[in-house]
Residue, then its C-alpha position, 0 to 999 in steps of 0.5 A: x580100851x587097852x590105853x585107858x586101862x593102861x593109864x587107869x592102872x598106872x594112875x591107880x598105881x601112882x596114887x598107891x605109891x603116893x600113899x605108901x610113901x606118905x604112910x612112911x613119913x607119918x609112922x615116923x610122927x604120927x601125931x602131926x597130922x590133923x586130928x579128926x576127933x570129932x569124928x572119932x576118938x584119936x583118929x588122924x588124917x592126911x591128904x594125898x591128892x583128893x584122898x584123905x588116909x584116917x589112921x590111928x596113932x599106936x606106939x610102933x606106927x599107924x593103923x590105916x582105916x579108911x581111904x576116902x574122896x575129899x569130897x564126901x561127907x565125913x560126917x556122914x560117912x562115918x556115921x553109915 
């Protein structure tokens, strides 16, 4: 149990240093990413591994809303 728990906590970790370095590069050009309009007004994502990170765009950075599995449904999701 001790090694699965190792690696579960250094993928989670992987995956949350993955995040973070992305959010960076997107503060910097927040409107390049795809627009989930659609789904809501002004709202944006970006794929890191199978996840998408929403944000909103504002004038000094981003607003991280949501962190969901690629493989949901958007729709749905958002509608619950």
């Amino acid at each position: 149990m001790g090694t699965f728990v190792f690696i579960c906590r250094r993928s989670a970790s992987n995956l949350f240093d993955s995040i973070r370095n992305k959010c960076n590069l997107v503060t910097n050009f927040p409107n390049l990413d795809k627009n989930y309009y659609k789904i809501k007004p002004s709202l944006n994502g970006f794929f890191v591994d199978d996840y998408i990170i929403f944000y909103y765009p504002q004038t000094n950075g981003i607003i991280i809303t949501k962190v969901i599995n690629s493989c949901r449904d958007l729709e749905k999701f958002f509608s619950e």
